[in-house]
C-alpha positions in Angstrom: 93.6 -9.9 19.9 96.6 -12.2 19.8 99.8 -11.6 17.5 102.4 -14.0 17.1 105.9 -13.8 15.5 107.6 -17.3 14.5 110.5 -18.1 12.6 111.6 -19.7 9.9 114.3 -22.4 10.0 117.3 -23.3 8.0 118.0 -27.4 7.3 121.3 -27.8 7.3 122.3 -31.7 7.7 119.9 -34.5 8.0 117.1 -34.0 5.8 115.0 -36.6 4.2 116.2 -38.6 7.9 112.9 -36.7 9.5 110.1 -38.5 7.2 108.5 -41.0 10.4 108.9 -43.9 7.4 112.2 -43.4 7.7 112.9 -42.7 10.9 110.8 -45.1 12.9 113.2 -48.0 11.3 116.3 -46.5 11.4 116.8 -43.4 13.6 117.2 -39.6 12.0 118.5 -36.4 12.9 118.9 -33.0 11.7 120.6 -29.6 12.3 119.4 -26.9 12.0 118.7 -23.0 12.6 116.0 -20.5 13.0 116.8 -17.2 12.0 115.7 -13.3 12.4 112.8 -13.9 9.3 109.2 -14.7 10.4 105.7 -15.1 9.9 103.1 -13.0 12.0 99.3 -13.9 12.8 96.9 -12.3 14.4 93.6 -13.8 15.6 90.5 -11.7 17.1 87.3 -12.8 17.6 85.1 -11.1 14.8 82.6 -8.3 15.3 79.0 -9.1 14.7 78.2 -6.8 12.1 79.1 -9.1 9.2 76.9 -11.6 7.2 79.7 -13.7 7.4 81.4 -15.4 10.3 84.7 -15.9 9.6 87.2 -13.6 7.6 90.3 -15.6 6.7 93.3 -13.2 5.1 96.3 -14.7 3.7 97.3 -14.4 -0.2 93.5 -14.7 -0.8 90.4 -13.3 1.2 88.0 -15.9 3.0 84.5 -14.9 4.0 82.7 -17.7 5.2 79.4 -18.7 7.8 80.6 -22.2 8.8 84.0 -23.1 9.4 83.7 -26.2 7.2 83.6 -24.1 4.0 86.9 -22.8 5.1 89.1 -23.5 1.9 92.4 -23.4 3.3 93.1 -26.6 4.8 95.2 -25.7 7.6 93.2 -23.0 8.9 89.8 -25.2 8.8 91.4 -28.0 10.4 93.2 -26.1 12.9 89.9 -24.4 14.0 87.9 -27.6 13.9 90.6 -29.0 16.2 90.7 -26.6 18.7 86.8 -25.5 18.5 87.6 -22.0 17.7 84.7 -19.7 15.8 84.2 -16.5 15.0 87.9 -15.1 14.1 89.6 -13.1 11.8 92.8 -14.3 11.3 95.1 -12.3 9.4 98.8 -13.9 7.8 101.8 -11.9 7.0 105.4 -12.8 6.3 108.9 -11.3 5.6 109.7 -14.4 2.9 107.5 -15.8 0.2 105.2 -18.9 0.8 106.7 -22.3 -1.0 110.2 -21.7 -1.1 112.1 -24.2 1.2 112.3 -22.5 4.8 109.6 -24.4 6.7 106.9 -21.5 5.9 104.4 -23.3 6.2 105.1 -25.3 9.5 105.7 -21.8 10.5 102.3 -20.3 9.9 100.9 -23.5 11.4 103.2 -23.6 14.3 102.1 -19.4 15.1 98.5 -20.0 14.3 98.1 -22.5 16.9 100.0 -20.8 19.3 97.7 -17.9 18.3 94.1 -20.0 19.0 95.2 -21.3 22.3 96.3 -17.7 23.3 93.0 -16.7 22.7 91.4 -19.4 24.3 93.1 -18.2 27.6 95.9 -21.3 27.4 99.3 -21.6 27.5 101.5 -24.3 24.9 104.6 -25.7 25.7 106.9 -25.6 22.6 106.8 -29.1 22.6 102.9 -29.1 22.6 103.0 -26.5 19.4 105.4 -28.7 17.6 103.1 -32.0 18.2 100.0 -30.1 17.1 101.4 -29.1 13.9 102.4 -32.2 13.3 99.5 -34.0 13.8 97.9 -31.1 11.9 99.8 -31.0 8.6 100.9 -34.2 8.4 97.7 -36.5 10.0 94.6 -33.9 9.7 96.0 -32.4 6.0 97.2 -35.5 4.6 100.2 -33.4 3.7 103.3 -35.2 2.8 106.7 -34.5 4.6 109.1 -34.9 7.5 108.6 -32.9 11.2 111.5 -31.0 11.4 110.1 -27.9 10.2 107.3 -27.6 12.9 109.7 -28.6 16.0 112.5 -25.9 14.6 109.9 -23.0 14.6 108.1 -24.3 17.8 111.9 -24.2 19.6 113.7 -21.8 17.6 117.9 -21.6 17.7 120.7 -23.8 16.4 119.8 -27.3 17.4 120.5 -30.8 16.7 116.8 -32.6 16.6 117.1 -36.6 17.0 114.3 -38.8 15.9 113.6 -42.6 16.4 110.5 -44.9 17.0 110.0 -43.3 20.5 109.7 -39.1 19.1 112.3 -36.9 18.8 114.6 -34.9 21.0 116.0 -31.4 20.6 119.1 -30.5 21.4 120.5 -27.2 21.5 124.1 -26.9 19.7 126.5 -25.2 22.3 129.4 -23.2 21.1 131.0 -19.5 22.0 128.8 -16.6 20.8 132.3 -15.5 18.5 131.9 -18.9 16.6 128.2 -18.7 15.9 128.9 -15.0 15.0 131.3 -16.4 13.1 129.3 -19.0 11.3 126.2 -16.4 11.0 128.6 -14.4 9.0 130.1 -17.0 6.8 126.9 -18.0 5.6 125.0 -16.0 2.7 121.3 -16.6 1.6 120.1 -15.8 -2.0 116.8 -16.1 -3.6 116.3 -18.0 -6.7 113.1 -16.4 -7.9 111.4 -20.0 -7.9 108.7 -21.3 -5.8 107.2 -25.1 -5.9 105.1 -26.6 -3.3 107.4 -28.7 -1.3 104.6 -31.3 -0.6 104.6 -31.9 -4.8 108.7 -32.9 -4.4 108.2 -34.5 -0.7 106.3 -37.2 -2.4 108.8 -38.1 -4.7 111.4 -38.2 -1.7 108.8 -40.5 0.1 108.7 -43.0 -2.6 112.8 -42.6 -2.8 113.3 -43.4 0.9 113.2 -47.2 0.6 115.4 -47.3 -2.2 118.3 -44.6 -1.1 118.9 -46.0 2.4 122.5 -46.1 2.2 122.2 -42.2 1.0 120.4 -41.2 4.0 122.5 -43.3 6.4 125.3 -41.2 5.4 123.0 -37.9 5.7 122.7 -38.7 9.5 126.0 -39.6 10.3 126.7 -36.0 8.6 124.4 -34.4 11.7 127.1 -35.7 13.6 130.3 -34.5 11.7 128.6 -30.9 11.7 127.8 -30.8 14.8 131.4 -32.2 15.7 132.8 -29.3 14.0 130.9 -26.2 15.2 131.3 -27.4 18.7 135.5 -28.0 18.4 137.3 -25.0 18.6 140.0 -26.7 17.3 138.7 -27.1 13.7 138.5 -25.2 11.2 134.7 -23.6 10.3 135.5 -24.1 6.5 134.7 -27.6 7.0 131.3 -27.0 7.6 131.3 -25.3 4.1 132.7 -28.4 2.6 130.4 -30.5 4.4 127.2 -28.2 2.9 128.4 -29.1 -0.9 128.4 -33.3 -0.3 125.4 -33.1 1.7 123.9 -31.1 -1.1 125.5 -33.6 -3.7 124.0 -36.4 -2.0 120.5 -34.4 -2.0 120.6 -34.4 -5.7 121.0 -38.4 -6.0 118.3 -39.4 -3.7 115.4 -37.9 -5.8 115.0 -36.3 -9.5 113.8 -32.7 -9.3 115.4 -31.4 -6.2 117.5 -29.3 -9.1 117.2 -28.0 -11.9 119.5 -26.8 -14.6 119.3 -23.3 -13.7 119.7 -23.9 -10.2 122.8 -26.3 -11.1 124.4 -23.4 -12.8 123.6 -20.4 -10.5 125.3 -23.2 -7.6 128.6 -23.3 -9.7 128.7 -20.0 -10.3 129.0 -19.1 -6.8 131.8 -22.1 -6.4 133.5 -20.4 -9.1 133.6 -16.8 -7.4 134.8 -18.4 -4.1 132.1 -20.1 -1.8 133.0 -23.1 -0.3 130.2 -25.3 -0.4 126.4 -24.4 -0.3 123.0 -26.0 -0.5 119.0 -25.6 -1.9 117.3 -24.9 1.0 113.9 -27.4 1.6 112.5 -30.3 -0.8 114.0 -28.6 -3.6 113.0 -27.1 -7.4 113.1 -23.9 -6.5 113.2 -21.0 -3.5 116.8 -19.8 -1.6 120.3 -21.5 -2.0 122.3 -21.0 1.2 126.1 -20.7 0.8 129.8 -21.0 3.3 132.1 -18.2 2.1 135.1 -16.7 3.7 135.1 -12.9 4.7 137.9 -12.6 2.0 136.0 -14.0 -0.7 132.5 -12.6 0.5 132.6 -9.4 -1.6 133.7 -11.6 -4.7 130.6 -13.5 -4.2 128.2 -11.0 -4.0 129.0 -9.6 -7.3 129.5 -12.5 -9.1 125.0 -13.4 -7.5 124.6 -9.5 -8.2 121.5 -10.8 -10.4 120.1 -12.7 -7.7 118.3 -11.1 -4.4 120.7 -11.6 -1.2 119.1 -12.1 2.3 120.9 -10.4 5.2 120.0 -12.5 8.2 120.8 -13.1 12.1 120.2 -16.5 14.0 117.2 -16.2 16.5 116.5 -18.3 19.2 113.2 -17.4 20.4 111.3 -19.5 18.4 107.4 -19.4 17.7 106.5 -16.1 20.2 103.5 -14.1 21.6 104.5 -10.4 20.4 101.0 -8.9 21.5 98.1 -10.1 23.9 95.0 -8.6 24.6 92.5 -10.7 26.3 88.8 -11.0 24.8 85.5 -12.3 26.1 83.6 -15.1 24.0 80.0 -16.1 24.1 78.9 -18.3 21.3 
């Protein structure tokens, strides 16, 4: 049996830049962060006891002879790709599916590092990230950009660089008292709403060619962030600023990304002191992220009483083997 833990990531600056449409013409980037929330999957190889031979467990319950008739699409392509037959995979996760942390890229990112665990073999971080691209994004015919798979592949606070040639990751360096620093400014809420990202990534595809300019200006935020957490010098409270016009440019490159209820829970935590803040993912729905000073911290809490908070600690482990016990396979 193989169990692995992988994270899921926080976008920061720089999304929309990671679509390859995009990117390929005029250079992207992100920044972002993994944190201490994850998705676990374990694979065996199934007894032979069942009529079945393949027991797929996620929200729903898969029993199955042939690997084709596998519904979930991830799971029967990922399986297909990598000849694997005869499992039971089991998924479980500390945040809900759908709402704007990468889950998915997660599951697929752990899964695979799952399979090739079992098959004996070891994956690179980089080769988990290109798998799960080429998985979702190629094999699925899922739309979206491929920052979610590299950040749970890597894990940690990076800067992730793409052009025409790949991407690069970077790791962002600064003293553990400032990243404690930002952990703590930062504070996670859950807006009750899920939406498949993949529904609002298409309407961001379409929106690329006409809001250039818009995501331009999204990159050359990567930069300005990045700038600031690695100057001791400045002041952290411009990253917080920084959050609310990368989140008001968000809202102008595609309709949907908010909604009215989102729009007002958002002002609402202006109004009881946060600085700047952020939907996390493609949008409609799932955790808004907010920069508030320790002063003003307790003030914001009560004022998103109705909302559910998410206490959280940066991780930099990314996508990792928690349990490994080897099995022998005879078709």
């Amino acid at each position: 049996m193989v169990i692995t833990q992988t994270p899921f990531r926080m976008s920061f600056f720089g999304g929309g830049t990671d679509f390859p449409d995009y990117f390929k013409k005029y250079g992207g980037a992100v920044l972002s962060t993994t944190f201490d929330k994850y998705c676990y999957v374990s694979v065996r190889h199934l007894p032979r006891f069942f009529d079945y031979r393949n027991e797929i467990i996620y929200s729903k319950i898969e029993r199955v002879g042939h690997t084709a008739d596998i519904v979930h699409p991830a799971v029967r392509n990922a399986m297909q790709l990598l000849d694997m037959h005869e499992l039971r995979l089991t998924y479980d996760a500390d945040l809900p599916a759908r709402s704007g942390l990468g889950t998915s890229s997660s599951f697929a990112v752990g899964m695979l590092n799952a399979f090739y665990a079992l098959k004996g073999k070891y994956a690179s971080k980089k080769k988990l990230a290109d798998d799960a691209i080429y998985l979702e994004r190629t094999l699925c015919a899922e739309t979206g950009g491929i920052q979610d798979q590299i950040a749970a592949a890597y894990g940690g606070l990076n800067r992730i660089d793409f052009d025409a040639g790949g991407y690069r990751v970077r790791p962002v360096i600064i003293s553990p008292e400032r990243k404690r620093e930002l952990n703590d400014s930062l504070a996670l809420f859950f807006t009750g709403f899920s939406r498949f990202s993949s529904d609002i990534q298409k309407g961001t595809k379409k929106a690329l060619s006409e809001k250039t300019a818009e995501l331009k200006e999204m990159k050359a935020l990567v930069d300005e962030a990045e700038d600031i957490l690695t100057d001791k010098h400045r002041e952290l409270s411009e990253f917080g600023r920084l959050l609310h016009h990368t989140w008001e440019l968000k809202r102008g490159i595609q309709h949907g990304i908010s909604t009215d209820s989102i729009d007002e829970m958002y002002e609402k935590a202006l109004s009881a002191g946060a600085i700047g803040g952020k939907l996390l993912g493609a949008g409609g729905g799932g955790f808004l992220l907010f920069y508030v000073e320790k002063d003003k911290k307790e003030h914001l809490m009560e004022a998103m009483k109705d909302m559910l908070y998410i206490p959280f600690e940066f991780e930099t482990a990314g996508s990792s083997i928690i349990h490994y016990s080897p099995e022998s396979y005879e078709p």
